[in-house]
LUMSE-517001 format. One record per residue (C-alpha): residue in one letter; z, y negated, x. Coordinates in steps of 0.001 Angstrom, whole numbers, padded with zeros to 6 digits. Each point is the difference from the previous one (the first is absolute). Layout:
N
(atom A,(Z,Y,X)) ...
***
This chain:
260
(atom X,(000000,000000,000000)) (atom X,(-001155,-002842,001626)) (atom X,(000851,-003143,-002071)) (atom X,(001427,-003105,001825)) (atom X,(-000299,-004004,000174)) (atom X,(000955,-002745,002386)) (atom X,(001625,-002677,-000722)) (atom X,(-002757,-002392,000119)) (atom X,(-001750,-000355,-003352)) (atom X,(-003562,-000081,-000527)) (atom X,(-002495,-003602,000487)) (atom X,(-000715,-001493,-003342)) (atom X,(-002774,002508,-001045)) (atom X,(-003676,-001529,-000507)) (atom X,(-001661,001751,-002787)) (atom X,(-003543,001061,001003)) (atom X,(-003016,000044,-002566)) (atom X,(-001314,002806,-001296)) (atom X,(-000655,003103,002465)) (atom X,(-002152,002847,-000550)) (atom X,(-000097,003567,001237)) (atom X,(003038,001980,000871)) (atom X,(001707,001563,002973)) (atom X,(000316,003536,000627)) (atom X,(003223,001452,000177)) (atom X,(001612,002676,002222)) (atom X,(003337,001113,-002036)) (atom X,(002686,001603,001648)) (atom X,(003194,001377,-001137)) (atom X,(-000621,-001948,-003126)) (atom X,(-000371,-003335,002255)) (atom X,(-003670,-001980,000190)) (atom X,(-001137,-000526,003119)) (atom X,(-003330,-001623,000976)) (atom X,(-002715,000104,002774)) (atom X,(-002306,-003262,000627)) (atom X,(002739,-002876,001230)) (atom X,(-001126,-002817,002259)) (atom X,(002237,-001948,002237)) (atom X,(-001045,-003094,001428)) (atom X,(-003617,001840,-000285)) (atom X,(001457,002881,001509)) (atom X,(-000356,003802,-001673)) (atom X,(-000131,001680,-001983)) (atom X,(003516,001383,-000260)) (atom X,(002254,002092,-002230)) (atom X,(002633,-001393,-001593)) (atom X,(002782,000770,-003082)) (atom X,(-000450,-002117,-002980)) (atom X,(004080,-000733,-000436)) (atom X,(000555,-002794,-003117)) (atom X,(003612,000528,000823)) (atom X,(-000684,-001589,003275)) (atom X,(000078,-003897,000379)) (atom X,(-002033,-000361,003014)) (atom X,(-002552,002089,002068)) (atom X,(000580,002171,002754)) (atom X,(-001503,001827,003276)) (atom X,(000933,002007,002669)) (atom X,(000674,-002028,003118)) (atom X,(-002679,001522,002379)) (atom X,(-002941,-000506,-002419)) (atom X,(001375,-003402,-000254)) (atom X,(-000051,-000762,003142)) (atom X,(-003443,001966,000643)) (atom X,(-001740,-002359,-002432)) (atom X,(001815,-003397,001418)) (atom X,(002990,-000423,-002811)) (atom X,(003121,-001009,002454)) (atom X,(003189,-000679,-001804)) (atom X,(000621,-003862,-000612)) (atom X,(003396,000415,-002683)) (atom X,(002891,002801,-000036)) (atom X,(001769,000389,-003448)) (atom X,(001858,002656,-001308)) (atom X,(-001310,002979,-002820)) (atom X,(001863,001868,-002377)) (atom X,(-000291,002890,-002028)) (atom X,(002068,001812,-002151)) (atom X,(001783,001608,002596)) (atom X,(000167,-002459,002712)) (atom X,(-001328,-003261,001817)) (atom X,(-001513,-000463,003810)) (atom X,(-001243,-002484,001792)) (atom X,(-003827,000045,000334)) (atom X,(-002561,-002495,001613)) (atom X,(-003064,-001108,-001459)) (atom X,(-003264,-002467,-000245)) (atom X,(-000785,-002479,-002003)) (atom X,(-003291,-001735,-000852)) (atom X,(-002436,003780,-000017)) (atom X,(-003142,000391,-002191)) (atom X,(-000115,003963,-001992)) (atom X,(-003090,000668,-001546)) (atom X,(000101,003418,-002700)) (atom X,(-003924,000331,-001757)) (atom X,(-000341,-002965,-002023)) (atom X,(003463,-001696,000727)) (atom X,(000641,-002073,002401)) (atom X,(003542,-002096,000914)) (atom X,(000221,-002549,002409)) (atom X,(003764,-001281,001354)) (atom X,(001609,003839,000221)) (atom X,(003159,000602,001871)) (atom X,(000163,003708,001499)) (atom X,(003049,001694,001082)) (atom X,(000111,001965,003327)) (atom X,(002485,002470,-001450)) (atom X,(001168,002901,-002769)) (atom X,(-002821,002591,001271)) (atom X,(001987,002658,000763)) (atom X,(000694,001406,-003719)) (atom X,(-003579,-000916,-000611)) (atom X,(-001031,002259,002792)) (atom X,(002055,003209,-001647)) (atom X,(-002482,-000889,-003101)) (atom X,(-003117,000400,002261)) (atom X,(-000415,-000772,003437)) (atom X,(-003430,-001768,-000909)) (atom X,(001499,-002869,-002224)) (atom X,(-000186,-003271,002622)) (atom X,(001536,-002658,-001943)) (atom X,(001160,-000770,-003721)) (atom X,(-001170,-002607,-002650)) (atom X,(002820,-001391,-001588)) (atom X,(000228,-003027,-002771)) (atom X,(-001307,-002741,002321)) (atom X,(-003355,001201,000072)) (atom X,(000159,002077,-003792)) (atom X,(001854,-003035,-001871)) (atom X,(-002990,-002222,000675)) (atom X,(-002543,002297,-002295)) (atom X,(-000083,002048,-003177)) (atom X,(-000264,003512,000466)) (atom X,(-000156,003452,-001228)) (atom X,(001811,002895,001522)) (atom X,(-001878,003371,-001252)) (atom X,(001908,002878,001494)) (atom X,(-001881,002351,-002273)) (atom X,(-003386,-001397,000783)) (atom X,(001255,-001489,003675)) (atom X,(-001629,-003106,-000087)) (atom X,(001189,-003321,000796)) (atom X,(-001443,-002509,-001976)) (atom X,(-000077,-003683,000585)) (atom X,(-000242,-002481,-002628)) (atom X,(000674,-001253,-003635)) (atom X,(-000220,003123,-002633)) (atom X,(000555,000404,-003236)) (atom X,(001601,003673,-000812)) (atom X,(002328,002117,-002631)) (atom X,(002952,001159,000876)) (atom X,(003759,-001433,-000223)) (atom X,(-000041,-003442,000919)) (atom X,(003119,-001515,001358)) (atom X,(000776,-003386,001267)) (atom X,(000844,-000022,003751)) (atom X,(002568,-002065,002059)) (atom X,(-000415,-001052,003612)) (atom X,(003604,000712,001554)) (atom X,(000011,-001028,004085)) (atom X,(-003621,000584,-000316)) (atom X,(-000571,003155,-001561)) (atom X,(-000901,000607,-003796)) (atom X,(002427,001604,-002080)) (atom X,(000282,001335,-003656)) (atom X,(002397,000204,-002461)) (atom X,(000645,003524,-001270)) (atom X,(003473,001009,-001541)) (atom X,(001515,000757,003336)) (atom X,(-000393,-002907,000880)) (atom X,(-002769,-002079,002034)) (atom X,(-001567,002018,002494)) (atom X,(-002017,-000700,002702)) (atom X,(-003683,001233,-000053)) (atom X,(-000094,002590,003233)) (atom X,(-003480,002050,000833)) (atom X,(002052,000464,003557)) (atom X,(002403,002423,-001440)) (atom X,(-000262,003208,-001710)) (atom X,(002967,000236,-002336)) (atom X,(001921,-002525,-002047)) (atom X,(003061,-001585,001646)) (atom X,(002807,-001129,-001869)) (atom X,(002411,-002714,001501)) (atom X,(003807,000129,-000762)) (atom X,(000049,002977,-002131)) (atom X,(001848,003272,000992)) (atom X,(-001592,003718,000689)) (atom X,(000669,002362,-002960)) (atom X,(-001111,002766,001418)) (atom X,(000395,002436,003285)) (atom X,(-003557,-000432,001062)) (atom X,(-001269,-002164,002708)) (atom X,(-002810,-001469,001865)) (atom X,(-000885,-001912,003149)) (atom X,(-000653,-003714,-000615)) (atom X,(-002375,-001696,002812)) (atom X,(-000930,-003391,-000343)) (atom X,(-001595,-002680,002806)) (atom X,(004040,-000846,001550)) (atom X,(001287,003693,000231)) (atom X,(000723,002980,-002391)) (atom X,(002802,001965,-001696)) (atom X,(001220,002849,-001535)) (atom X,(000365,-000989,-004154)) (atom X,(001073,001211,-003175)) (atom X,(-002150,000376,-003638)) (atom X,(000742,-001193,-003003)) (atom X,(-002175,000958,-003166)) (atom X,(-001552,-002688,-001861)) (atom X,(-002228,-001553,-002870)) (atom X,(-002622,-002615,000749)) (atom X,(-000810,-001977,-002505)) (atom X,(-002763,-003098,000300)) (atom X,(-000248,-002345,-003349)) (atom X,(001803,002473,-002286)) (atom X,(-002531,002796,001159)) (atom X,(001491,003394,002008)) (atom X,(-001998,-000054,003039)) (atom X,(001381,002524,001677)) (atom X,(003266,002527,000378)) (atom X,(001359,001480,003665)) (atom X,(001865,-000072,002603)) (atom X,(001158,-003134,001647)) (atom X,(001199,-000937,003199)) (atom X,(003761,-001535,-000489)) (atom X,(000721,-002915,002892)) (atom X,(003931,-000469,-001465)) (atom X,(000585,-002316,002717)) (atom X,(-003315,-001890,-000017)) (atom X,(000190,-003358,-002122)) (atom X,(-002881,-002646,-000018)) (atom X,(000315,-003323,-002085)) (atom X,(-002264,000398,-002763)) (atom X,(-001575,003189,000995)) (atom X,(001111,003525,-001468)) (atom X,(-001997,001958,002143)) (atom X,(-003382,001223,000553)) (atom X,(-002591,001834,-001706)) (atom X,(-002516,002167,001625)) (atom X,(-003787,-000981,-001354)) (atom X,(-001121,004062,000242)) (atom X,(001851,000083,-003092)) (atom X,(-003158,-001215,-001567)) (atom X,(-003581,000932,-000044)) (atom X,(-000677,-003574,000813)) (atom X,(001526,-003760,000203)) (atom X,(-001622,-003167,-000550)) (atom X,(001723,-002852,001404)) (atom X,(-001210,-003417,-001167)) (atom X,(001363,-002526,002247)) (atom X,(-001791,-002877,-001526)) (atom X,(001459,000170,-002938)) (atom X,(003489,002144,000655)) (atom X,(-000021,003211,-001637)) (atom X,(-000705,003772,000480)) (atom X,(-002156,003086,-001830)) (atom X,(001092,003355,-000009)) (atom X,(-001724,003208,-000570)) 
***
């Protein structure tokens, strides 16, 4: 499980005009990942599409293979942890039809990206995905850039430290395609099972708790959750895994989400 953010939030995103054509998707362990990323004019690389994940990342050697030396250190947390990580401001990423100018990249959080696949060079997080519309089609994997119009369960979507959450009756989660399960913060196990959580800052041995997801009155799904009891967030009641859907539309431009 590799969700994660740093502290930093997102620029103010800049809504691009209608894009055509779509992105093909590689998904792994229920997580998207995607071929085709330019750097600076760089690639292509492979990289994790994480929407839990306020800025981009990238391992340190390609970094510094392409140029990218670290001008800011901050710190990034996770559910589990925080570390101190350098990074670069002021990069270019380029993804089919998208393009973002004014990225910051982080030169750090690899590691638990790296027990995913050892291919995966970087991730997309919400600085580069907040500034489009997009479609998420696990079932079809696709990536699809622009304004749509689709059926499904719409819901209205918050922006919380710069990632987009919904409100479901657990509480407002955070929209995670980095993670493979849905975490719950500040609730207690109820059962004797376990799992290991990894995220971007570290990992841990958790409990499960089962649970009822529930988006605009609709059941959405019913499972297995991981249980953080000692994880709190302002706001935030934990996150929720997008391979629980057959695909999500996010519509940045106008702040809400589809769900099928």
């Amino acid at each position: 499980m590799l969700s994660g953010s740093a502290v930093l939030c997102c620029a103010i995103a800049l809504f691009a005009g209608p894009l055509s054509g779509g992105v093909k998707l590689t998904v792994i362990e229920g997580r998207p990942v995607v071929d085709g990323v330019y750097v600076n004019g760089h690639g292509p690389f492979r990289f994790l599409v994480d929407t839990a994940t306020t800025l981009n990342h990238m391992e340190p050697r390609l970094g510094q293979s392409i140029g990218l030396t670290a001008n800011f250190r901050t710190e990034l947390t996770s559910s589990v942890g925080t570390i101190l990580a350098s990074g670069r401001r002021g990069t270019e990423i380029v993804l089919g039809a998208a393009q973002a100018d004014n990225q910051t990249f982080l030169f750090a959080g690899m590691e638990a990206v790296h027990q995913l696949s050892s291919g995966i060079q970087g991730i997309l997080g919400q600085e580069f995905l907040s500034r489009f519309d997009y479609r998420l089609d696990l079932h079809g994997k696709q990536l699809e850039f622009g304004h749509q119009d689709g059926s499904g369960k719409h819901a209205p979507l918050r922006m919380l430290d710069g990632r987009a959450a919904v409100s479901t009756n657990l509480g407002d989660l955070i929209l995670d395609s980095g993670t493979a399960a849905l975490i719950l913060f500040g609730i207690k196990a109820d059962r004797g099972e376990t799992s290991y959580l990894r995220t971007i800052a570290g990992g841990q041995i958790v409990g499960m708790a089962y649970s009822r997801l529930l988006i605009e009155g609709s059941r959405m799904w019913s499972g297995q959750a991981v249980a953080l009891p000692n994880r709190t967030e302002p706001g935030v009641a934990g996150l929720m895994p997008v391979n629980l859907f057959r695909s999500v539309y996010i519509c940045n431009s106008e702040r809400y989400a589809i769900f099928e």
